[in-house]
N, C-alpha and C positions, 0 to 999 in steps of 0.2 A: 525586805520589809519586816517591822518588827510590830508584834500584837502588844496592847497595853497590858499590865498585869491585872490580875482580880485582885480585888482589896476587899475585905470586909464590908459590908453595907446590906442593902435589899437581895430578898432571894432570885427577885425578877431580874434583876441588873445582873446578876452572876450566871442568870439562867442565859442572859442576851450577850453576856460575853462570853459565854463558851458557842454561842450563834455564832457570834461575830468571830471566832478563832476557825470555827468550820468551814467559815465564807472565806477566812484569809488563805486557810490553807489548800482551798479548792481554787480561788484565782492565783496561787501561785503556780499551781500544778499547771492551770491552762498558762501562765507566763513560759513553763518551760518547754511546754506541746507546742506555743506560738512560734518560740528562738526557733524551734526544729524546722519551722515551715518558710521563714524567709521573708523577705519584700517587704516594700512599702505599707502596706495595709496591718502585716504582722504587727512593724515594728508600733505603728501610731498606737493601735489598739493596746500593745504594752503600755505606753505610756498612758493612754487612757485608765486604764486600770490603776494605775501605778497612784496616783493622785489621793485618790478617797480615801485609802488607808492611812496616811499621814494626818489629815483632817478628823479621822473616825475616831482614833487614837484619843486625842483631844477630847472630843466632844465626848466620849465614853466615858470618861475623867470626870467632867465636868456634870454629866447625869446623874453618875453613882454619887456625888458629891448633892443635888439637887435629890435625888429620893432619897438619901440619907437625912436631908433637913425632913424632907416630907414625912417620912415616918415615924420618925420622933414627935413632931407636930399632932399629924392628923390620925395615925393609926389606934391612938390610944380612943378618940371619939367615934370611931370605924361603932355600928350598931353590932352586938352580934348574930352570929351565925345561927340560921333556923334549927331545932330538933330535926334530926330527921334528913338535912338536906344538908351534910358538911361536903361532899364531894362534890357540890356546885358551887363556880364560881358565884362570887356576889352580885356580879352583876347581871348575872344570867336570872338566879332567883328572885331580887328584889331590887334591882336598880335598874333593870329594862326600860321603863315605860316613861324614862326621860333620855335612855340612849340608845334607841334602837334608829336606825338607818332616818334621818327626815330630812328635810331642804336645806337651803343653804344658810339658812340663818340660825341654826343650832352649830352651838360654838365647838362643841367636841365633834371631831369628826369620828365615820364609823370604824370601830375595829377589827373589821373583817370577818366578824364571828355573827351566827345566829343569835337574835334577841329573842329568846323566849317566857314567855311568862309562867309563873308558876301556875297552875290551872288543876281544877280537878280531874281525875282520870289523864294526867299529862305526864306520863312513868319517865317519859326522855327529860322532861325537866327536872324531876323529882330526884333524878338520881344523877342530873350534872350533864347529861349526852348529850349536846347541843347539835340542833337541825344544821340541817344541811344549809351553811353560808349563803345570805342574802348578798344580791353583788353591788359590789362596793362603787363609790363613787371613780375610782382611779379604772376600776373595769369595765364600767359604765364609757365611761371614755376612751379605753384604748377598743371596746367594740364600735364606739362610732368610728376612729379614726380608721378602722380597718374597714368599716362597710362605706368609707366614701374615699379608700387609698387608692382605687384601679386608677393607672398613670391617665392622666388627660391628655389627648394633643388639639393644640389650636389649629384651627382651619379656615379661611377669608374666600364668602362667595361675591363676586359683586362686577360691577362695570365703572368705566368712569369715560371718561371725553377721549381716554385713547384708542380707545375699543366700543364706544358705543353712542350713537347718534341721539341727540336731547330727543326725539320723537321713542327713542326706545328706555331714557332716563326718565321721562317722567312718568311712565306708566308703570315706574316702581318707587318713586319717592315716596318718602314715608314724612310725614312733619313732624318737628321737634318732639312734639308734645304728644305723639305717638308711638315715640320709639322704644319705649318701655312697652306698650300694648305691644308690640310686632315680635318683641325680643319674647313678652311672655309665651306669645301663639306658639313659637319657634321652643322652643322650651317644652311646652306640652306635646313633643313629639318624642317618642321613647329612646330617642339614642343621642338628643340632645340634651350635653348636661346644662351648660350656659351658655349667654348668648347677649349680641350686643349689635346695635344697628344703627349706622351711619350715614345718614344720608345728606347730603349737599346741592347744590346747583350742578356740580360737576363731577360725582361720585353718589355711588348705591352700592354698602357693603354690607355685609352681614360675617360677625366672627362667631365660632363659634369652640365650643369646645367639649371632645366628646372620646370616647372609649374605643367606637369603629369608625373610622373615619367615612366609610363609602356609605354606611347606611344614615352618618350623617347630614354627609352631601345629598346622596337622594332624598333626604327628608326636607332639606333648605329649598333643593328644587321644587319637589312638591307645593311646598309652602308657597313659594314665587310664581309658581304656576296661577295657582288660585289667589294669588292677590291680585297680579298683574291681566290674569287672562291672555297672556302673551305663553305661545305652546312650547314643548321641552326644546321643540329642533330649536326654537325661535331664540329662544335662551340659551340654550348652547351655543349658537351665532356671537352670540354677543357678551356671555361673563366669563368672567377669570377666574380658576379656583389654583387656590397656594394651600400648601398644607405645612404645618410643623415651623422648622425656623424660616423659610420663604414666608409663612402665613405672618411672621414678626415682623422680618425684615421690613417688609413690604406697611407695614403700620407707622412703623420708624419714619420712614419717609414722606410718608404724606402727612406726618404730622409736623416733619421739619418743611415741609412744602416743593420738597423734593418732586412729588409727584404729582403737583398743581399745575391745574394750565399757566397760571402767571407764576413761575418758579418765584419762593421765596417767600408769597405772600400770606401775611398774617390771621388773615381767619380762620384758616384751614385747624391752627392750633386749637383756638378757640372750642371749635365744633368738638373735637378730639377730645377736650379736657368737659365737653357740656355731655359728651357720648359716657364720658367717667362717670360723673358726676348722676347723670342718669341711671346708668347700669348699676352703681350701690345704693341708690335710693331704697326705701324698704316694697319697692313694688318693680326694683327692678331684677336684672338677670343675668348680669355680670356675677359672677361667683369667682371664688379664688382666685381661680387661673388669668380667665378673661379680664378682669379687673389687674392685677397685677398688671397683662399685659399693657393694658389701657394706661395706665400710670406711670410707667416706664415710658411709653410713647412722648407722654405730656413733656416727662422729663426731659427726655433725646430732643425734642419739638424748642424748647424752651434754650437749650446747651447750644442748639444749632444755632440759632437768631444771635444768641449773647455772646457765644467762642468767633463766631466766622460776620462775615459781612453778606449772608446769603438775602437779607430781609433789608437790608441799608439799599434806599430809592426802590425797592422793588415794588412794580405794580399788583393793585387788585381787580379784581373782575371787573370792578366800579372802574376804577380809574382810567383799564382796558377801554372801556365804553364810552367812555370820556373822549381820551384818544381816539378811537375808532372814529366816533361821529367826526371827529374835527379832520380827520383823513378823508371820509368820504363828502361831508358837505360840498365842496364847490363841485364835485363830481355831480351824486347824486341832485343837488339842491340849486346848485348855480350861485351859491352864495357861502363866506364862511362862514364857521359855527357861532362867533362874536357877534354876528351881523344878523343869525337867525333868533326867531322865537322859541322855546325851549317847555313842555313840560315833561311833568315826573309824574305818572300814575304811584302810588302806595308810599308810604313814611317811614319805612322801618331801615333795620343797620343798611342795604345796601344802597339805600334813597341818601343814607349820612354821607357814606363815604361816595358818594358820586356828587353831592353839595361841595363838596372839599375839594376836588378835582375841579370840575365846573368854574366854580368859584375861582382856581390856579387860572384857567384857562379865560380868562376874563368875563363869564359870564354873570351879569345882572341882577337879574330879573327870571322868574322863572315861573310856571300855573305850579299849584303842588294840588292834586289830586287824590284825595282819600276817605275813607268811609266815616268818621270821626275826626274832632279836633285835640283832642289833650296830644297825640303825636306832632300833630302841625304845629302846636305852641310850641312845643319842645325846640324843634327845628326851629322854629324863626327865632328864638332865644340865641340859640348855638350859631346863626349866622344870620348879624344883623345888616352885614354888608348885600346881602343878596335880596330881594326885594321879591315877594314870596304873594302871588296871587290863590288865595286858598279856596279851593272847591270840594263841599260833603258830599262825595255820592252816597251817604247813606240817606239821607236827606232827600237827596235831587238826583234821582239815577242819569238824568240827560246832561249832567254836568260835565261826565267824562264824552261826551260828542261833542259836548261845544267844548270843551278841553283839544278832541281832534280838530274839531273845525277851525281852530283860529292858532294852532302852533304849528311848527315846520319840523321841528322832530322831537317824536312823542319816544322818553322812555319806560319800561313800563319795570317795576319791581315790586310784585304784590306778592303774596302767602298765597294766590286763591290757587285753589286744584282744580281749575278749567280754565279755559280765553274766556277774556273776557272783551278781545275786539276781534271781529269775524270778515272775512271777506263779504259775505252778505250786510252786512251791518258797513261797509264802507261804500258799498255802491249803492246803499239807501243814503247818504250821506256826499256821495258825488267828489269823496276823497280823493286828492287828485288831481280834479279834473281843472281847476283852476291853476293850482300850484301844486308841483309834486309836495310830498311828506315824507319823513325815516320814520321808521319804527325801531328803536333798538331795544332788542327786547332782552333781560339779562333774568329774568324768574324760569323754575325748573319747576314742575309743569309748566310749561310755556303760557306766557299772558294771552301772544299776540298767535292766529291761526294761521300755521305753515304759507298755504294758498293767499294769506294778504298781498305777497307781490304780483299775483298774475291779474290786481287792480292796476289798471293804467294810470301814473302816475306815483304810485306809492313804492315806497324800498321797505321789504323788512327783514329785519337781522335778526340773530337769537347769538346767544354765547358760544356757537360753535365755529360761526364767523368771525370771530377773535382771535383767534390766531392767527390772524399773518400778524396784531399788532403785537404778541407777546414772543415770537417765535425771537427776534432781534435781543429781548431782553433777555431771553434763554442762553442763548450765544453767549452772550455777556458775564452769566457768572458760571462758567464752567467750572473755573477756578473754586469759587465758593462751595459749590456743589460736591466738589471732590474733598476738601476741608471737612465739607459737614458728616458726609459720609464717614469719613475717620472718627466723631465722632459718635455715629451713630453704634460704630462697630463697637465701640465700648458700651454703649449702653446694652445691646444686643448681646456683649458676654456676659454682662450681669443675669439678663433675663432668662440667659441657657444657664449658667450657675444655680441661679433659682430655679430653677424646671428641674434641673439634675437632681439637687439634693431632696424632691419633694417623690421621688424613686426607694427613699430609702424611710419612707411610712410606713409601709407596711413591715417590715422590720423590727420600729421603733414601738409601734402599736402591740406586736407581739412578744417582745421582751419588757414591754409596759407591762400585759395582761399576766404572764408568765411569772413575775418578780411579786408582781400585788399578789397572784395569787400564793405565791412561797410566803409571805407574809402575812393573809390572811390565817395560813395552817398554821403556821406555830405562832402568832399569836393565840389561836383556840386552843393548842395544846399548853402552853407556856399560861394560860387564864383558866382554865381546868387544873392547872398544880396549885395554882395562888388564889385561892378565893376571897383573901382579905384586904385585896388593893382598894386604897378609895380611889375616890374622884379624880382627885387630882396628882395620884400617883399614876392612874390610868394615863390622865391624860398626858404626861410625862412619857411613860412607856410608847403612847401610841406617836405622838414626836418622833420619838427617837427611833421606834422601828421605820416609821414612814422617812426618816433623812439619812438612814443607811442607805434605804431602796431607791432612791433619789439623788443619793452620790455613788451609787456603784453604778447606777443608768448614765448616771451624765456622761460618760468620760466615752461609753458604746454611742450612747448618741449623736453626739458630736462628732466622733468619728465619722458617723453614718452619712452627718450631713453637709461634708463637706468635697468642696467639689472635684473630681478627678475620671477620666476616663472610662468608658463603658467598662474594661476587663478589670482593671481597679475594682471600681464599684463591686462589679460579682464577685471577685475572690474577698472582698470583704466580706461583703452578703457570706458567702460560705464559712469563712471564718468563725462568723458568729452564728450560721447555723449550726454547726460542728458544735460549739461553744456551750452553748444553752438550750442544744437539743431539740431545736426551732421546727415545726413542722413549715414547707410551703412559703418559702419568703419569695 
């Protein structure tokens, strides 16, 4: 590597080029300390280095050329220099009080050096000795980046229909529109940094991301304790905890619907990308990590449906329920499902997608049961084939008994977090007794109360009695499943790639802080020799100091954050501790 030559021009240019010959010949010296040591991480870092000088060259060039105009220009209007105070720079004396450290919208950034004013009785201004460096914006930053660089690992507490019974899921559903409040509660525990919660018909997860893993799990139990009122053994019974890439994996999948009761099916993404979209809300609690993770999932979720055929004819919950009734009608009912009367307790998506199914299945006519109309308009618009008896229980609370009284299988899919049909409320009602009824119930907190079958004549189902219809379609896409999985594995080397290189922060934060600070010094020293720069000579110098410090960093950083194996990674690490004198990386 070869340094530009000094040409005639500004004294500060000549001052920064015998900087810049110092800098060159101290990273040549570590080039040849590097060759000594070997490997992979050596060599990159050479070229890393290698770079900026070819670039510096130039632009050196082109500076000394730029305050050479400037001084000709502007130095002649430069104000003079006070009695009294020649051995302070100018801008320390009298040009302070438009360039000392302010927000972002003052166009000259700071120069690393104290603003002091000239003041009575203020000997250190008077005679040029500038206080002790105010910290810069670029220091400012690399102390955030270090006071929130400790590694994160993700961790997933939860249950779902493989591992636990709707009577033990809904006594921890969380609704849509609360799961930023749960994420925050979770969050206000000291060892959780983010946090993100998923809950569905057929899943209760909670991800989290934290520093100590065990004291973040005890703290999610905790938490699930007192929401749920269900005790530690009780929950221990019943959730799964994954940590680190398991905690991924395991996202991946149920976002591709790998890990759905109806394999394949499409809401699950939905939820996943509404869980995103939550957690970065300004009130939510997805941060970095979590969020990344979240988004990646959506990704792999999305790759999986559109690369493989895992989501082509695959059933939903809805459409399971569908099926089901029409499986057990002449059983249960002594008649087919075509043949029976049909209502729907609630309006919302899983009432849509069960119209759709129904409607396949030749059904008519249907009661639609709901607390309001603007939902029921919606639906009778979107299916005008079906022929839609509408009842307001907000209006008429005994709408939904005569709703029971007069159809043959009642299903129910409401938001509500309680039943809302009871076995006592059936045998006021004498359900049954004439003509049996189904109940299929597909809402988590359950609609319809466990004990409604032990009424004589009545059948009731919930979503965990769907399985034997999805179990067959399961079979069916192995093949797919094994597809998607391939490529989930891609998506999941991405997310480990990203997680690796976010190891080498605290690194980059402290050859940030290290380098601002080698530039704030000699800039004070190098504005202490020159006290007659203007404005815009400054602001030139200050450029050009801050895009040396900025291409000698890029080339380390980049290294740093690229991806390669744990022993990799630390002999870098030490590399550039060695290098730069690094305390603690």
């Amino acid at each position: 590597m070869s340094a530009p030559s000094a040409s005639a021009g500004c004294p500060f240019v000549r001052v920064l080029y015998l900087h810049f010959v110092l800098l060159l010949a101290f990273f040549t010296s570590v080039e040849a300390t590097a060759m000594t040591k070997g490997g992979c991480p050596v060599s990159r870092l050479q070229a890393a280095f290698q770079a900026p000088f070819n670039s510096l060259s130039l632009a050196l060039h082109g500076q000394q050329a730029t305050m050479s105009s400037l001084t000709a220009r502007d130095r002649s209007s430069s104000p003079p220099i006070a009695a009294g105070n020649t051995g302070a720079p100018r801008w320390v004396s009298e040009g302070v009080r438009s360039r000392v450290v302010r927000s972002r919208t003052v166009d000259v950034k700071p120069l690393g050096m104290s603003a002091v004013e000239t003041k009575p009785g203020n000997k250190r201004a008077a005679e040029g000795e500038p206080e002790e460096a105010k910290e810069t914006k670029a220091q400012k930053k690399a102390r955030r980046i270090a006071a929130s660089s400790t590694p994160l690992s993700v961790h997933v507490i939860g249950l779902s229909h493989h591992n636990a019974g709707v009577d033990v899921r809904e006594r921890l559903a969380v609704p849509e529109a609360e799961w930023n409040l749960a994420s925050a509660k979770l969050c206000g525990y000291e060892n959780i940094r983010e946090a993100a919660v998923l809950s569905t018909c057929n899943r209760f997860e909670v991800y989290v991301a934290a520093t100590d893993a065990h004291a973040a799990i005890r703290d999610v139990m905790t938490h699930l304790q007192e929401y749920s009122g269900l005790s530690q053994s009780e929950l221990r019974q019943n959730l799964f905890m994954l940590s680190r890439e398991d905690a991924v994996w395991h996202l991946l999948r149920v976002s591709a619907g790998l890990d759905s009761l109806v394999v394949g099916e499409g809401q699950i993404l939905s939820q996943v990308r509404q869980c995103y979209l939550h957690g970065t809300e300004k009130d939510g609690s997805a941060g970095k990590v979590v969020a990344r993770m979240l988004n990646t999932a959506v990704s792999a979720g999305k790759r999986a449906r559109a690369e493989t055929s895992i989501s082509k004819g695959a059933v939903s919950i809805s459409s399971a329920a569908a099926e089901f009734s029409k499986m057990r009608a002449e059983k249960d009912l002594g008649k087919k499902l075509v043949g029976s009367s049909v209502a729907i307790i609630g309006a919302g998506k899983m009432t849509r997608l069960l119209l759709v199914h129904l409607g396949s299945l030749g059904i008519k006519k249907v009661i639609l049961v709901n607390r309001s109309m603007p939902k029921c308009t919606e639906l009778m618009e979107e299916f005008p084939d079906i022929e839609m008896d509408v009842r307001l229980g907000a209006e008429d609370p005994t709408e939904l008994e005569r709703a029971i009284g007069e159809a043959d299988i009642i299903f129910t899919s409401t938001s509500a977090t309680g039943c809302i049909v009871g076995k006592e409320q059936l045998e006021r009602l004498e359900a049954g007794k004439e003509r049996p009824v189904m109940f299929v119930d597909i809402s988590v907190p359950r609609n319809v109360e466990a004990d409604c079958s032990d009424v004589p004549g009545v059948f009731a189902y919930d979503v965990d009695d769907l399985k034997m219809v999805v179990a067959r379609n399961t079979a069916l896409r192995r093949r797919e499943m094994l597809e998607a999985e391939d490529i989930l594995s891609e998506e999941h080397n991405k997310f480990s790639g990203w997680q690796q290189s976010l190891s080498a922060t605290p690194a980059i934060s402290k050859m940030q802080e290290k380098f601002e600070g080698m530039r704030a010094q000699e800039m004070r020293k190098a504005g202490n020799k020159l006290p007659n720069l203007s404005d815009k000579e400054l602001q030139v110098v200050e450029k050009l100091s801050q895009g040396i410090v900025n291409k000698m960093l890029h080339g380390p950083m980049s290294a740093l954050r690229q991806p390669g194996g744990p022993d990799e990674k630390k002999q870098t690490l030490k590399i550039l501790k060695d290098m730069f004198k690094l305390e603690k990386l």
